[in-house]
C-alpha positions as a Python dict, from the first residue, in 0.01 Angstrom:
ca = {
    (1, 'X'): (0, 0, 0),
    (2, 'X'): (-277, 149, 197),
    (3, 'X'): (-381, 528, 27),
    (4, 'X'): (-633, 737, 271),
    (5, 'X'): (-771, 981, 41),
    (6, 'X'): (-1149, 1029, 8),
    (7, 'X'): (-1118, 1058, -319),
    (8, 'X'): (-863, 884, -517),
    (9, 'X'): (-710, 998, -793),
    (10, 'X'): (-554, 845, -1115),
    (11, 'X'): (-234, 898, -1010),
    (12, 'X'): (-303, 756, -673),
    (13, 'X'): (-434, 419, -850),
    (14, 'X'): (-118, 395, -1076),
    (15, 'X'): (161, 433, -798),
    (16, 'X'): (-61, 162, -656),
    (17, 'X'): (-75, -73, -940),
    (18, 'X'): (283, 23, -1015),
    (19, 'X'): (198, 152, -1366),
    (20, 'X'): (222, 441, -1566),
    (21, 'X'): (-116, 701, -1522),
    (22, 'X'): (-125, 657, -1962),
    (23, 'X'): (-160, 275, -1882),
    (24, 'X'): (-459, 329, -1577),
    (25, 'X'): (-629, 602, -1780),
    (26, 'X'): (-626, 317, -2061),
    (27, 'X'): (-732, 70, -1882),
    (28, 'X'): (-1068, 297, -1731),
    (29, 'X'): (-1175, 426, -2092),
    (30, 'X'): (-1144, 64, -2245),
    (31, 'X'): (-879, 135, -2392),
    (32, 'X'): (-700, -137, -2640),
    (33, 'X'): (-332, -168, -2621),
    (34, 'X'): (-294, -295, -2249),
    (35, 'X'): (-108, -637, -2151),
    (36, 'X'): (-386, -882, -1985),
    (37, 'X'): (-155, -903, -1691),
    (38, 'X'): (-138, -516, -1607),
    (39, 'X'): (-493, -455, -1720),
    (40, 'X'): (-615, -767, -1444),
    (41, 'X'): (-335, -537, -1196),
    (42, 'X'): (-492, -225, -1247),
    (43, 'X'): (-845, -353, -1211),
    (44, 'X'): (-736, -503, -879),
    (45, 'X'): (-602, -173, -772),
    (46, 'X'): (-883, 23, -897),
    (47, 'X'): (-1136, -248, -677),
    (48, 'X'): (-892, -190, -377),
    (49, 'X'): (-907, 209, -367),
    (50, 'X'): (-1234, 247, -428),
    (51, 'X'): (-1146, 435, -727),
    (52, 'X'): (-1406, 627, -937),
    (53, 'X'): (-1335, 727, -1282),
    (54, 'X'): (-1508, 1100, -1350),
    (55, 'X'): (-1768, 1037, -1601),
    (56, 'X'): (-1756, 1414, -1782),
    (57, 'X'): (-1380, 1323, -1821),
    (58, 'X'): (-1392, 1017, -1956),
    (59, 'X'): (-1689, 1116, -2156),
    (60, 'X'): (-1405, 1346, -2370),
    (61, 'X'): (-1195, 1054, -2380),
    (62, 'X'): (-1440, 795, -2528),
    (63, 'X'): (-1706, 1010, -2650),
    (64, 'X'): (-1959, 818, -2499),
    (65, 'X'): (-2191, 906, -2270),
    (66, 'X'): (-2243, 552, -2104),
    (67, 'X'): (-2612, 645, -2203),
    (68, 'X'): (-2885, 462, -2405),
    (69, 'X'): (-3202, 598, -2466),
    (70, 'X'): (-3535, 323, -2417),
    (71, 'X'): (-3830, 500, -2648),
    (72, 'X'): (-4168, 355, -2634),
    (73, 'X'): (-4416, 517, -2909),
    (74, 'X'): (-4729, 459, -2628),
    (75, 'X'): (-4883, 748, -2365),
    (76, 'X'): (-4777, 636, -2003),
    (77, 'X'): (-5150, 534, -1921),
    (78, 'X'): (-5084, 252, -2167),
    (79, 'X'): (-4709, 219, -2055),
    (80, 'X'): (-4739, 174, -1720),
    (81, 'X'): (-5091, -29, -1761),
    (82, 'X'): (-4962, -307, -1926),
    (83, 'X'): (-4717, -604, -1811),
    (84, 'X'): (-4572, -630, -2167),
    (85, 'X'): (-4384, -308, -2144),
    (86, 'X'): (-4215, -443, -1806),
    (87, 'X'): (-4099, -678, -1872),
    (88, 'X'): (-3940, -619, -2155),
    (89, 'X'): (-3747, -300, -1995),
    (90, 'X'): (-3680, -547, -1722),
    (91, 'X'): (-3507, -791, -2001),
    (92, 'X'): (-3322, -423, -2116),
    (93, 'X'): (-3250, -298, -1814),
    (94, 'X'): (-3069, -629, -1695),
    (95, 'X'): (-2841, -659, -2015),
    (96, 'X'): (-2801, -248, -1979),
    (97, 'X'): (-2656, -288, -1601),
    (98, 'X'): (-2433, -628, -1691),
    (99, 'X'): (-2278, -331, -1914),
    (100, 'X'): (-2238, -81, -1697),
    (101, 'X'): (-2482, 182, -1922),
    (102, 'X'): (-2785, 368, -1812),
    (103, 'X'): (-3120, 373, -1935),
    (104, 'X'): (-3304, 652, -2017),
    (105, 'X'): (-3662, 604, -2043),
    (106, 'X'): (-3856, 832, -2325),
    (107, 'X'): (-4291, 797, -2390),
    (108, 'X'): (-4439, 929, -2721),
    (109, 'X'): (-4815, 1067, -2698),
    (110, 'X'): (-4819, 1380, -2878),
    (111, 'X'): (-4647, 1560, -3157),
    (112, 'X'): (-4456, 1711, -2915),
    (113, 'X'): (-4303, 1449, -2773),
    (114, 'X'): (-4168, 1345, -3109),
    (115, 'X'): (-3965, 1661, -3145),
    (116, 'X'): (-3829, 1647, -2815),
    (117, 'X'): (-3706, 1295, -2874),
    (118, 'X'): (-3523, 1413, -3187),
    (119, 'X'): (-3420, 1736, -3043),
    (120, 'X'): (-3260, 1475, -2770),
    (121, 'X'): (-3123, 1206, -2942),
    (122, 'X'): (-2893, 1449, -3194),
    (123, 'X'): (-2754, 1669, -2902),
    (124, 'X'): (-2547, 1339, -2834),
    (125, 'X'): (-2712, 1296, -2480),
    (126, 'X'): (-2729, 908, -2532),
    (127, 'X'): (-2482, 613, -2728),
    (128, 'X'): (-2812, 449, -2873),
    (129, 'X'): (-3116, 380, -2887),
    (130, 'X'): (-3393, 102, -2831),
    (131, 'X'): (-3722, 156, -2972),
    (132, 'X'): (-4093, -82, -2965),
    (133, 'X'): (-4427, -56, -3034),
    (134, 'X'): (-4397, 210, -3303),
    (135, 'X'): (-4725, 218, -3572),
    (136, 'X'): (-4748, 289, -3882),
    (137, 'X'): (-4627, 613, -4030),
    (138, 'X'): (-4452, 649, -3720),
    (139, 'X'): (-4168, 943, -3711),
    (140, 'X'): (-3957, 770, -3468),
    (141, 'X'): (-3795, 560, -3820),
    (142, 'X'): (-3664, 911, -3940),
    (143, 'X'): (-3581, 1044, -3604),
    (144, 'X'): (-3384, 753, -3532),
    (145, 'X'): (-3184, 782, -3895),
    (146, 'X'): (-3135, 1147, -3844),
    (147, 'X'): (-2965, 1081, -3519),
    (148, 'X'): (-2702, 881, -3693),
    (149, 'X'): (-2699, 672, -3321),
    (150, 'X'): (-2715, 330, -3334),
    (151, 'X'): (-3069, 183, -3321),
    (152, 'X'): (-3262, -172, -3236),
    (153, 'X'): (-3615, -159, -3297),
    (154, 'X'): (-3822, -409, -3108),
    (155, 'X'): (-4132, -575, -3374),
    (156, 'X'): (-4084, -610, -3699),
    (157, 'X'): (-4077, -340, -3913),
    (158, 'X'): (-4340, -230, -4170),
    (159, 'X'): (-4190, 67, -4389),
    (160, 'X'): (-4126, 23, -4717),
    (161, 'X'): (-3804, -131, -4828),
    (162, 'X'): (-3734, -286, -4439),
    (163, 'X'): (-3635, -664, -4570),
    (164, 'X'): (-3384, -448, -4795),
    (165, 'X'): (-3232, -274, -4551),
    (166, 'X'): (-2899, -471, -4466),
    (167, 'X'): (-2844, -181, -4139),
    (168, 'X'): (-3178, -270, -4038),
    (169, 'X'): (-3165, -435, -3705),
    (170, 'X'): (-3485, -560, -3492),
    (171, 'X'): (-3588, -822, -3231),
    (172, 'X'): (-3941, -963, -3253),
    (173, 'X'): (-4169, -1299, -3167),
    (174, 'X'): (-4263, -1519, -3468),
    (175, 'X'): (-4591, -1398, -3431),
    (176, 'X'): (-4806, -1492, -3722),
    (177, 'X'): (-4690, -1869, -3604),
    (178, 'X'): (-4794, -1843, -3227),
    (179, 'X'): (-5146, -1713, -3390),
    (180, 'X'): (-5134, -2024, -3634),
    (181, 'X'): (-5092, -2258, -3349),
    (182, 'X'): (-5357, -2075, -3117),
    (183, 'X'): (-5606, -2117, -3401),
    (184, 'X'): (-5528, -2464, -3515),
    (185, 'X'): (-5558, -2620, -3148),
    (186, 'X'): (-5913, -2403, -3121),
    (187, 'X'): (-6002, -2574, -3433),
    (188, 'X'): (-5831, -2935, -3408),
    (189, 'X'): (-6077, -2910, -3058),
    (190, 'X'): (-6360, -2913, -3258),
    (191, 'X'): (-6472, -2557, -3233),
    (192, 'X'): (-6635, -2422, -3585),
    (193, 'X'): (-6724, -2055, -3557),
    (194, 'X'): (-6374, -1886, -3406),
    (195, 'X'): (-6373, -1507, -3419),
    (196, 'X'): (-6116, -1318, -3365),
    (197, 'X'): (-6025, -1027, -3140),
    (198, 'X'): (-5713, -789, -3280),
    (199, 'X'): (-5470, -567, -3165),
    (200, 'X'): (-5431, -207, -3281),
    (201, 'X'): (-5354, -279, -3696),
    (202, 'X'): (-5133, -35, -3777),
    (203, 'X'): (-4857, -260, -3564),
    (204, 'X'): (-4714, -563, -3685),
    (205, 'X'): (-4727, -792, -3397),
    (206, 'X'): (-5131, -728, -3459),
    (207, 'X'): (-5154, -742, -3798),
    (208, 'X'): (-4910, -1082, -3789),
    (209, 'X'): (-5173, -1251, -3532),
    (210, 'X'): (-5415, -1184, -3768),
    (211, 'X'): (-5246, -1306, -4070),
    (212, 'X'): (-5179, -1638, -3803),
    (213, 'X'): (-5529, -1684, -3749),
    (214, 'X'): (-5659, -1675, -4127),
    (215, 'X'): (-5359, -1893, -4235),
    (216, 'X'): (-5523, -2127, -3964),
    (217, 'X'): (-5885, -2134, -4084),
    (218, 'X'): (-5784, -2116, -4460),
    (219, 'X'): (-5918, -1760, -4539),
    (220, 'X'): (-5799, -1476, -4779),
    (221, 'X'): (-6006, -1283, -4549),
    (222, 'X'): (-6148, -1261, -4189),
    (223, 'X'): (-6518, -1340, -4181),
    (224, 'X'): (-6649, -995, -4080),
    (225, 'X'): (-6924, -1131, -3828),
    (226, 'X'): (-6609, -1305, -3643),
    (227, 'X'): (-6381, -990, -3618),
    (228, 'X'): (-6389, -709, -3359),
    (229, 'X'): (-6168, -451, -3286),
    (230, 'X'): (-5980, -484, -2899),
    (231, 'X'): (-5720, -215, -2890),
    (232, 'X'): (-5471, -419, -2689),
    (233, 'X'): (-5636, -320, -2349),
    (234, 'X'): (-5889, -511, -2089),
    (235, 'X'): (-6178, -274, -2145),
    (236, 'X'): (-6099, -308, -2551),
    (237, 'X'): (-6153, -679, -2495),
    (238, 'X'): (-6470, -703, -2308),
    (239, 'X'): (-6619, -416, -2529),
    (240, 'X'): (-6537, -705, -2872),
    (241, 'X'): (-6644, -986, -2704),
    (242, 'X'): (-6996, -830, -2641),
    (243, 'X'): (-6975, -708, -2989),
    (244, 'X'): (-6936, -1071, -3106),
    (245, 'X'): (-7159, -1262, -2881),
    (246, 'X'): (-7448, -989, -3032),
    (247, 'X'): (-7384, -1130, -3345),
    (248, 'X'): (-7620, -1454, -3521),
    (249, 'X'): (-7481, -1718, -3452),
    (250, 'X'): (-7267, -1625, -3150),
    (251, 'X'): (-6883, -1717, -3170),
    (252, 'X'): (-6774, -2087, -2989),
    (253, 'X'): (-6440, -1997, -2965),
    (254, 'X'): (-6198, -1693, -2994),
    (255, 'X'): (-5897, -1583, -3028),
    (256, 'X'): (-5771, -1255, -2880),
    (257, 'X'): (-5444, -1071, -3011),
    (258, 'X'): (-5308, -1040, -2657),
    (259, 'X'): (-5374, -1150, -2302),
    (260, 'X'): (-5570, -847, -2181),
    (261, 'X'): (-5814, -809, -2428),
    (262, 'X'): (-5859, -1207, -2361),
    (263, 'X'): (-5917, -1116, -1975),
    (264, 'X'): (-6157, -905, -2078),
    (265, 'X'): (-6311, -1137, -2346),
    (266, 'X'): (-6349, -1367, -2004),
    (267, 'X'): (-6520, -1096, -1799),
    (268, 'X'): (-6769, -1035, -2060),
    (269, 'X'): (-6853, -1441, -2110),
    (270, 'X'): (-6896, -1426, -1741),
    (271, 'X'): (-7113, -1118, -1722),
    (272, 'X'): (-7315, -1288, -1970),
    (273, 'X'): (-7376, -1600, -1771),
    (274, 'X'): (-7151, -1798, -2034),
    (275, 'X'): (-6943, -2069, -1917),
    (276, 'X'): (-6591, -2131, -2094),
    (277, 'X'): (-6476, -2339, -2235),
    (278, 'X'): (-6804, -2467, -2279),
    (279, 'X'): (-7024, -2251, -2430),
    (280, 'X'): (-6669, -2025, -2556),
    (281, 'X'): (-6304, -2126, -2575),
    (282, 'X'): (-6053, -1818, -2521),
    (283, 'X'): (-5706, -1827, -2632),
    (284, 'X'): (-5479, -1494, -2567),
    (285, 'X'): (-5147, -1434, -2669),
    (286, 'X'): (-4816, -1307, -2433),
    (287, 'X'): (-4810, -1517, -2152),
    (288, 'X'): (-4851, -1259, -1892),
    (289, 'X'): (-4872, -1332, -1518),
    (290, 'X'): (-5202, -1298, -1471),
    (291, 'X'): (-5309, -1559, -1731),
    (292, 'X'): (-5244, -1834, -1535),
    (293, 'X'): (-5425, -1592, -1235),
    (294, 'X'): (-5766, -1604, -1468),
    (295, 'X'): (-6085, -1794, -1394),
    (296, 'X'): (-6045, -2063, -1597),
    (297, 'X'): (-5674, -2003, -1580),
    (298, 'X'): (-5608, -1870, -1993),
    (299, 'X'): (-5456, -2091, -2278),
    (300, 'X'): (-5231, -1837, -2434),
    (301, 'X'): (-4926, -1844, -2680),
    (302, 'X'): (-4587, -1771, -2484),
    (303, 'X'): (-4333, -1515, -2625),
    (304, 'X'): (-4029, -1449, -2388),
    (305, 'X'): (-4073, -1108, -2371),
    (306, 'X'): (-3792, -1082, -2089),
    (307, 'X'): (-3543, -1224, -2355),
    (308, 'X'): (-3672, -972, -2635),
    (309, 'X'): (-3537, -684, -2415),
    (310, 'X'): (-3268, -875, -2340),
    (311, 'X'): (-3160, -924, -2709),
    (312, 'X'): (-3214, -568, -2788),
    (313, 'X'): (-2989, -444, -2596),
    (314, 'X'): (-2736, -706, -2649),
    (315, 'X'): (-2730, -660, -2994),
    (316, 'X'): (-2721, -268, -2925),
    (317, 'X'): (-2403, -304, -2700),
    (318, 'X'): (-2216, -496, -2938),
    (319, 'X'): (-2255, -225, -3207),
    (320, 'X'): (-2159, 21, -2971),
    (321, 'X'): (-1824, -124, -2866),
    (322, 'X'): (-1753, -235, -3191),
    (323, 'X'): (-1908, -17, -3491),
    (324, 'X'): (-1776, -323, -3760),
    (325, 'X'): (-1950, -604, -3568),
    (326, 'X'): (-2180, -793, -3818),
    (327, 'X'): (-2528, -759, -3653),
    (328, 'X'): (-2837, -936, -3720),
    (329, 'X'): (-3227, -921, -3684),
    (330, 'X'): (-3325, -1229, -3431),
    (331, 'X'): (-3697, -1380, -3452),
    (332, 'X'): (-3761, -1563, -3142),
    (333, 'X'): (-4012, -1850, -3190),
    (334, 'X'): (-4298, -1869, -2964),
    (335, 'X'): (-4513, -2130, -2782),
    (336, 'X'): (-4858, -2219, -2682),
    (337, 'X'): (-4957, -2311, -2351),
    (338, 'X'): (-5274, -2481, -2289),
    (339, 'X'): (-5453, -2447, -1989),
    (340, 'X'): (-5833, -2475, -1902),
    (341, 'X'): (-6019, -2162, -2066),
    (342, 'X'): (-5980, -2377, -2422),
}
């Protein structure tokens, strides 16, 4: 049966199928309730005409806006700077599409921006909600709850009460154990004085890699002369490692909290007329495309950051189709990858 309309209708697809218009509209919204057979019929039918369903209609049916909102606590310089961020909203936006929902993507710089996100998320624009790189004493916790949408936060969490917190759901790399093994091999390579360059420390992946690298060396506490602030970014890197190498005695190896403050640890050793690994190892931490791009290509710790936004968004799905689903925090465990700058 061959139907010529531009546009057809519900009715039109269930004289097709050869089903009531209760057991198509059904079928569209998800419905429960249908027999496999005429569900696979009406699908075929729906395929055939080219049938859309109208999304504001629907929309009163389910009550879902086939929405979910991406929030990123980070100014776009940062954002759009920094090969972490896509590819995890490429691991997202992959598991988002295999659902058939749309992503939404909302930056945080200013205090603005944290009311409009809350003013947003509670006028029931969006189904849910994925949220990373938050700091400490970040509103987005409270903005979230007072959305009552469901939520997946990417890193672990650092509010009081968290591990408590049996609705608490987040997706995160063991990171204190990828900064264990970056430090160990350093040291098990013979190098003595390793410093160490972090991340911004009110987040957790930063103040985990830190935790990773004094577990490794046995210390309550960093050595001060081996510490310097990096900031997550290139320029943040190059400025520590000059910090460090103006320090008695110079470092021999470090360890950098992410992959582009390690690229910049590297331009700074070269600007200096220092060879590496020779006179310093480097190790970073991600993975990142261009660390196997570097000169000396850069041992680094691999997290699957594609999977992380993958996961989140699985595990965000599954609450939103079924509100009883037991869901759980996943940890995913990370490796290290040596290559020729240690």
């Amino acid at each position: 049966m061959k139907v010529s309309a531009a546009h057809p209708t519900l009715e039109a697809v269930a004289a097709h199928a050869g089903v009531s218009r209760a057991t198509v509209s059904r079928v569209v919204n998800g419905t429960p309730g249908v027999r496999p057979e005429l569900r696979e019929k009406v699908k075929r039918s729906v395929a055939e005409l080219g049938y859309v369903p109208n999304s504001a209609a629907r929309s009163l049916v389910t009550r879902r806006t086939g929405a979910v909102a991406v929030v990123i606590a980070e100014p776009e310089t940062r954002v759009f700077a920094d090969p972490f961020f896509a590819r995890q909203l490429r691991g997202i936006s992959r598991e988002l599409s295999a659902n058939d929902l749309q992503l939404l993507l909302m930056l945080v710089e200013e205090e603005a921006d944290y009311q409009r996100v809350g003013r947003y998320l509670a006028g029931g624009h969006v189904d849910g909600t994925l949220m990373f790189s938050l700091h400490a004493n970040d509103p987005l916790r409270g903005i979230a709850a007072a959305s009552g949408l469901p939520t997946v936060f990417g890193g672990r969490p650092w509010w009081p009460g968290w591990e408590q917190d049996d609705s608490l759901v987040y997706v995160d790399t063991d990171n204190r154990d990828g900064a264990r093994r970056a430090v160990r091999h350093l040291a098990e390579s013979g190098h003595r004085r390793i410093a160490v360059i972090t991340g911004p420390l009110d987040q957790t992946s930063a103040v985990d890699r830190l935790a990773g690298y004094r577990d490794a060396l046995g210390l309550a506490e960093p050595d001060p002369a081996l510490q310097a602030h990096g900031d997550f970014t290139v320029d943040g890197g190059a400025r520590a490692m000059a910090e460090l190498l103006d320090r008695s005695p110079a470092p021999d190896a470090v360890f950098a909290g992410n992959d582009l403050m390690a690229t910049g640890a590297l331009r700074t050793l070269r600007a200096r007329g220092l060879s590496v690994p020779e006179d310093v190892a480097v190790v970073g931490y991600d993975d990142l495309d261009p660390a196997a791009w570097a000169d000396p290509p850069l041992t680094t710790v691999r997290q699957d950051i594609v999977r992380m936004g993958e996961i989140m968004a699985r595990l965000l799905v599954r609450s939103l189709n079924d509100a009883e689903a037991p869901v759980s925090s996943v940890v995913i465990p990370s490796q290290l990858v040596v290559r020729g700058s240690a």
